[in-house]
C-alpha positions in Angstrom: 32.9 42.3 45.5 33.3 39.2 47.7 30.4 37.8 49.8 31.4 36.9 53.7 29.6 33.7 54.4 28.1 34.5 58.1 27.5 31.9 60.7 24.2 31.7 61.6 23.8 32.9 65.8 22.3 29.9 67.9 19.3 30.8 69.7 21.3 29.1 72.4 23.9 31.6 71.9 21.7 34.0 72.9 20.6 32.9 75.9 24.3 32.2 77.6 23.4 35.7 79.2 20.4 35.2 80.2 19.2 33.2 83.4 18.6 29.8 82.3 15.7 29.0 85.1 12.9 30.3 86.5 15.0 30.4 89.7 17.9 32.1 88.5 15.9 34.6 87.1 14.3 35.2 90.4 17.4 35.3 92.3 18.5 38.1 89.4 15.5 40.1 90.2 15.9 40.3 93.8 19.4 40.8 93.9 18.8 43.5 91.8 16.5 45.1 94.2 18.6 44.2 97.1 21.3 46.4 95.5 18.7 49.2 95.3 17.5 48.8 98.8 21.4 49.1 99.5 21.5 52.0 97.6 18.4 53.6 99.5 19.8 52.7 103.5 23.1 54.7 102.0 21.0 57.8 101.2 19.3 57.7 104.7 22.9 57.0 106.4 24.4 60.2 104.8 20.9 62.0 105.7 21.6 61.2 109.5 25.1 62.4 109.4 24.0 65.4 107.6 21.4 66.0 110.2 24.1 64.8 113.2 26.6 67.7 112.4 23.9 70.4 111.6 22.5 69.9 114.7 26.2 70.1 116.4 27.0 73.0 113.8 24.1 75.3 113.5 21.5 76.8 115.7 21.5 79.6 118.2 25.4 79.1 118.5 27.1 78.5 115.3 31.0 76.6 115.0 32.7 75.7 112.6 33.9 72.7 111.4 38.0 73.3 111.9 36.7 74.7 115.3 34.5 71.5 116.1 37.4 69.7 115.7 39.8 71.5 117.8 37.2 71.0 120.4 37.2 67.9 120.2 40.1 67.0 120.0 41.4 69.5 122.4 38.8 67.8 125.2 40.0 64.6 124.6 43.6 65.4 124.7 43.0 68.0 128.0 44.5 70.8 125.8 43.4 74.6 126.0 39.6 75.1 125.7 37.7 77.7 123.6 35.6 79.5 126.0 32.2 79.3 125.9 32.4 77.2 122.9 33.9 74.5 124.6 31.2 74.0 126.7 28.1 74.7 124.5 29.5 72.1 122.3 30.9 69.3 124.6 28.3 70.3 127.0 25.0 70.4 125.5 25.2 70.2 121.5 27.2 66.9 120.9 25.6 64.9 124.1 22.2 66.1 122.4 23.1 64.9 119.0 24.8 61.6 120.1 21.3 60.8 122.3 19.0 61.8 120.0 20.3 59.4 116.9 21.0 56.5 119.8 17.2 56.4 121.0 16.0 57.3 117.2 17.9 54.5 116.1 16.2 52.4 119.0 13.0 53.8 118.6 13.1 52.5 114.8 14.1 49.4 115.5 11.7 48.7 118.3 8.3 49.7 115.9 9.5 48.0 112.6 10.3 44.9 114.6 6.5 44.6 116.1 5.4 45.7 112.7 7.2 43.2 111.2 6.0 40.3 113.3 2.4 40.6 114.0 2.1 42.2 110.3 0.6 45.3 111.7 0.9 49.1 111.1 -0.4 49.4 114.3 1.9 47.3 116.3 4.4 49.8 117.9 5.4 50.6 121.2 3.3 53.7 121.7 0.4 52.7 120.4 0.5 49.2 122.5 0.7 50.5 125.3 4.3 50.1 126.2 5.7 53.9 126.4 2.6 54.4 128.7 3.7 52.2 130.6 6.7 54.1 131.2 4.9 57.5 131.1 3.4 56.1 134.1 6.1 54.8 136.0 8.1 57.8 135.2 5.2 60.4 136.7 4.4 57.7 140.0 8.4 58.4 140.5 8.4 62.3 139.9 4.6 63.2 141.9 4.6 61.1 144.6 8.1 59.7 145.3 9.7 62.8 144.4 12.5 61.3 142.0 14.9 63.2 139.4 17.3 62.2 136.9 18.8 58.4 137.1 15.6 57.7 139.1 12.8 58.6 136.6 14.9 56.7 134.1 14.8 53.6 136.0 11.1 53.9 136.6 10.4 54.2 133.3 12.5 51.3 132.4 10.5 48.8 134.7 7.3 50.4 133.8 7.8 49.5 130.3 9.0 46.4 130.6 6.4 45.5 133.1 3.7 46.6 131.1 4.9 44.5 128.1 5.1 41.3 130.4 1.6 42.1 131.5 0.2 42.7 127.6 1.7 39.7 126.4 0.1 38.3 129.3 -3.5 39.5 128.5 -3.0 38.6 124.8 -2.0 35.1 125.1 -5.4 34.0 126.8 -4.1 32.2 129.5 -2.8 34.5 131.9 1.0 34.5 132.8 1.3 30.6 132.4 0.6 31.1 128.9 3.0 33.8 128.0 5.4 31.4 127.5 4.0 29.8 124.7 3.4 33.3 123.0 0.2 33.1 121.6 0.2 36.5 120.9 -1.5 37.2 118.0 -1.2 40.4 116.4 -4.8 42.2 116.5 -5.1 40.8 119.7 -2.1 41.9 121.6 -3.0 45.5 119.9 -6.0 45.2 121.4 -4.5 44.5 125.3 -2.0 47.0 124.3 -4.6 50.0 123.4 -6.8 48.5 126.5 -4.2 49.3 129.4 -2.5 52.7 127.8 -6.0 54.1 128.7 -6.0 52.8 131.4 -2.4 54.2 132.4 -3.3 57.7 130.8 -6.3 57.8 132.9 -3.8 56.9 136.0 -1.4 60.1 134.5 -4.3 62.4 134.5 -5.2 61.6 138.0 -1.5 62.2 139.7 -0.8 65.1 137.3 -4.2 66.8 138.8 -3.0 65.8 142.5 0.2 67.2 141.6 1.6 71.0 142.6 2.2 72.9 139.8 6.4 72.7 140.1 6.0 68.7 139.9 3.9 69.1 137.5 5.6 70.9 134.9 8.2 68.9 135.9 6.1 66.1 134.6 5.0 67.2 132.1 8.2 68.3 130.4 9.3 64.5 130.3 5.8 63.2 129.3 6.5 64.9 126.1 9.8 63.7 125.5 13.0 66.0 125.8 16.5 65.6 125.0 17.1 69.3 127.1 18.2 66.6 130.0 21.1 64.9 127.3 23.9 64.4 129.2 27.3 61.8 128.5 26.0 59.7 131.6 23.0 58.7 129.5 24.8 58.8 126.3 27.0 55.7 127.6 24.5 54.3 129.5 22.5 53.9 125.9 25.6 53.3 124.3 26.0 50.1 126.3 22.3 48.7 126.3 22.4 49.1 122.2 25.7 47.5 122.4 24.0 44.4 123.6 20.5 44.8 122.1 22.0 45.5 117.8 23.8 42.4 117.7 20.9 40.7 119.2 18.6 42.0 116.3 21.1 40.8 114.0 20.8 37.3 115.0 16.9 37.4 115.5 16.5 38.9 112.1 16.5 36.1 110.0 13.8 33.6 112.0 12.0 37.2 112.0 11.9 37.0 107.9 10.6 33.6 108.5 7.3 34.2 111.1 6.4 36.8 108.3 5.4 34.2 106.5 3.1 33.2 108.5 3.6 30.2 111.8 2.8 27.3 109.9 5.4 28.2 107.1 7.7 29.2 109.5 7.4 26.4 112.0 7.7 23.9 108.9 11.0 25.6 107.9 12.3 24.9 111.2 11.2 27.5 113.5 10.6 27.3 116.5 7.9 30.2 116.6 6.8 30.7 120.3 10.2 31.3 121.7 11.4 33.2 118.6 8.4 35.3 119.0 9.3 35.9 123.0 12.4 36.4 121.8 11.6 39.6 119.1 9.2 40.5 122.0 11.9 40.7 124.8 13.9 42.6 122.3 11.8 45.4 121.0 10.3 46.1 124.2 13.6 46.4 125.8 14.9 49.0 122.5 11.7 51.2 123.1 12.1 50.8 126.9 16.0 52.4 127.1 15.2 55.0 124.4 12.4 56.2 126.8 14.5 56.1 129.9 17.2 58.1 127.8 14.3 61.2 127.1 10.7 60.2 127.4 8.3 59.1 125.4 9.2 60.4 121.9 6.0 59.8 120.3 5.1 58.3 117.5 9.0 58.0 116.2 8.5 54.1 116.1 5.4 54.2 115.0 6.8 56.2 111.4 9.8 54.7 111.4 8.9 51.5 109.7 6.0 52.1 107.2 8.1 55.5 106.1 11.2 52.9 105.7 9.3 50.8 103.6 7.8 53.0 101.5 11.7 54.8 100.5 13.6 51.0 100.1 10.4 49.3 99.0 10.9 46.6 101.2 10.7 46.1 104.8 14.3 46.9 106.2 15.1 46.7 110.0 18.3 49.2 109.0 16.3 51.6 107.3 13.9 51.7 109.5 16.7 52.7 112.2 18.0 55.3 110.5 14.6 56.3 109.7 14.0 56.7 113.3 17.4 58.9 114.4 16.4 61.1 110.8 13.1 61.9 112.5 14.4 62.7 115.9 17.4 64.5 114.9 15.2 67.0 112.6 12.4 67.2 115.0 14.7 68.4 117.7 16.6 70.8 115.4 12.9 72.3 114.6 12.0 72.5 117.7 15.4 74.0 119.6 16.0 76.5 116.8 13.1 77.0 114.3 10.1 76.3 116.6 11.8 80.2 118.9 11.5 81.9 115.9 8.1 81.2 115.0 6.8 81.4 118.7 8.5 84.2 120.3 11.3 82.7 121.6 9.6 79.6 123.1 11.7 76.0 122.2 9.2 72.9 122.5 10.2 69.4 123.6 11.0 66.8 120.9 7.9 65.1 121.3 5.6 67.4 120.2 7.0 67.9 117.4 6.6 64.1 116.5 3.2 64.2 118.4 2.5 66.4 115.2 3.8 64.4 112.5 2.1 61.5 114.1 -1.3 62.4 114.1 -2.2 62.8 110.6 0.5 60.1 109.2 -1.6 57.8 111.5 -5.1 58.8 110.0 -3.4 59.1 106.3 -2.3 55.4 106.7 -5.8 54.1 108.3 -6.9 56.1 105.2 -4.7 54.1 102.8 -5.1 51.1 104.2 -9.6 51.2 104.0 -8.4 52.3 100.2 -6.9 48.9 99.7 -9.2 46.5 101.3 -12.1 48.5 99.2 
C-alpha cells in the first residue's frame, strides 16, 4: 500500500470564497436580503393580479376566462358583443378593478412616503388631515353647491391639496413664508394635521345636519369611499396623474433613503433637505389627493399600507408598500360587493368601511406595539 503525500490547504485557500472585508461582507449581507425583499414584492405582485381578475371573474356575475377575453378583445376590435356580459364586464367590473388597484397603488405610496420621511407610523394622509380636507371640499360641493360627478372630484382635489399647503404651513412655525424652508418636523406637522381634520369633521357634521336627506346620502356614500361610481373617464384621468407622479417617486426615492437618516446626515451627504422635503411633500399629497378624487376617502389604506409592507419584505419598500395598498382595496371591495350581501341580507357596503374596519384596531395594535418597545 502506497501513501499519497497531501498538500497541506492554506488557510488562505480557504478564505478565496469568503469576503475578504468587513465591507464586502456587508455588501454580501444586504444583497442577500435585497434578493429576498425582491422575492417578497414578487409574491405581493402576483397577489394583486390574483385579486385583479377575481374581482373581474367572480361575484354575483361569474365569466370565464376564454369569455373575458373574447370581450375584450371583441370591444376593442368593435366585433359582436355578448349580451349582458359585455356590459357587466366592460361596464362595471373591469373599470372597478382597473380604479381600485390605480388609487390602492396611490394610496400606498402616498402613506409609506410620509412614513418614511418624518419616521412616523402616524404620518399618513388620513390621519394628517389631508383626506379631510378633501371630505370637506367634496361635501361643501355636493350640500350647498349642488355638484356631481367630475365636480366633487375636483373639489376634493383642491381641498386636499389646500389643506396640505395650509398644514405644512402651521408646522413650519412661520406661517406661509416659512413653508418654503420646510421645517416640518414630523410630530409636529402630525400634530397640525390631527388639529385641522377636527376641525374639518366638525365643518362635515354641520353641512351634513343642514343637509336634506337625498344630499345627504348622497354625501355620505362618498365620505365613505366608493368605487360604485368607477367609470373609464376616471380610470384615464388616474391613469395620467400616476403617469406623471410614479416616475417622480422614482427620482425622489433615493434623497428620500437619505433624510431617513436623519438632516444633518443627509444634508452632509449632499442633500439639499428643505426642498427635497417640499418635494416628497408635493408628491404624496398630490398621490393621496387623485386617489381621493378617483372614490373618496378610502380610509386608512395608506395608513396600512406601509407598516404591513415592512413587516412582509422586512424593510421599508415604497413598491411593496404600493402593491400593498391595491391588495387591500381590491379585497376589501370584493368583500364588500359580494361577501358583505350575503352576510347582510343583500346589502353591499362602500369600500371604505370595510378598511374603516381594518383600520381601527391595526391602529390601536400598533400604538400597542410600539409602548411595548419604548418599555
Amino acid at each position: 500500500m502506497t501513501l499519497k503525500a497531501t498538500t497541506p490547504t492554506r488557510p488562505d485557500a480557504l478564505s478565496d470564497r469568503a469576503p475578504k472585508t468587513a465591507s464586502q461582507g456587508l455588501d454580501l449581507i444586504g444583497q442577500r436580503r435585497g434578493r429576498a425583499g425582491l422575492n417578497r414584492t414578487s409574491v405581493l405582485a402576483a397577489g394583486v393580479v390574483l385579486l385583479f381578475f377575481a374581482s373581474v371573474l367572480l361575484g354575483s356575475y361569474t365569466v370565464t376566462i376564454p369569455d373575458f377575453f373574447t370581450i375584450v378583445a371583441n370591444h376593442l376590435t368593435g366585433g359582436a358583443k355578448i349580451p349582458g356580459a359585455s356590459f357587466i364586464v366592460m361596464e362595471n367590473k373591469l373599470p372597478r378593478a382597473v380604479i381600485g388597484t390605480m388609487i390602492g397603488l396611490a394610496f400606498g405610496l402616498a402613506g409609506a412616503l410620509f412614513q418614511t420621511m418624518l419616521r412616523n407610523p402616524l404620518a399618513s394622509p388620513d390621519i394628517i388631515g389631508i383626506s379631510y380636507g378633501a371630505s370637506a371640499a367634496a361635501v361643501v360641493a355636493i350640500v350647498i353647491f349642488g355638484a356631481s360627478g367630475a365636480a366633487v372630484s375636483g373639489a376634493a382635489l383642491g381641498g386636499a391639496l389646500g389643506v396640505a399647503a395650509l398644514i405644512y404651513a402651521i408646522s413650519s412655525g412661520t406661517g406661509m413664508r416659512g413653508a418654503g424652508r420646510g421645517n416640518a418636523a414630523g410630530n409636529r406637522l402630525v400634530l397640525a394635521g390631527v388639529g385641522i381634520a377636527a376641525a374639518l369633521h366638525a365643518v362635515v357634521n354641520f353641512l351634513m345636519t343642514r343637509a336634506d336627506i337625498r344630499t345627504a346620502a348622497d354625501a355620505l356614500v362618498w365620505l365613505n369611499g366608493s368605487l360604485n361610481s368607477a367609470s373609464w373617464d376616471r380610470a384615464a384621468v388616474l391613469f395620467l396623474a400616476l403617469a406623471v407622479l410614479l416616475p417622480a417617486v422614482a427620482v425622489i426615492s433615493g434623497p428620500l433613503r437619505l433624510l431617513e437618516l436623519g438632516d444633518d446626515t443627509a444634508a452632509g451627504l449632499g442633500i439639499r433637505v428643505n426642498p427635497t422635503r417640499l418635494a416628497l411633500v408635493v408628491i404624496a399629497v398630490t398621490l393621496a389627493a387623485v386617489a381621493t378624487a378617483a372614490a373618496g376617502p378610502v380610509s386608512f389604506v395608506a395608513f396600512l399600507a406601509g407598516p404591513i409592507a415592512r413587516r412582509f419584505t422586512r424593510k421599508a419598500s415604497l413598491p411593496a408598500s404600493a402593491l400593498v395598498g391595491a391588495l387591500i382595496v381590491l379585497a376589501a371591495d370584493y368583500f364588500a360587493a359580494n361577501i358583505a350581501p350575503l352576510l347582510l341580507d343583500g346589502t353591499a357596503l362602500p369600500v371604505g368601511v370595510v378598511t374603516g374596519a381594518l383600520g381601527a384596531p391595526f391602529l390601536l395594535w400598533l400604538l400597542v406595539t410600539n409602548n411595548r418597545k419604548d418599555a
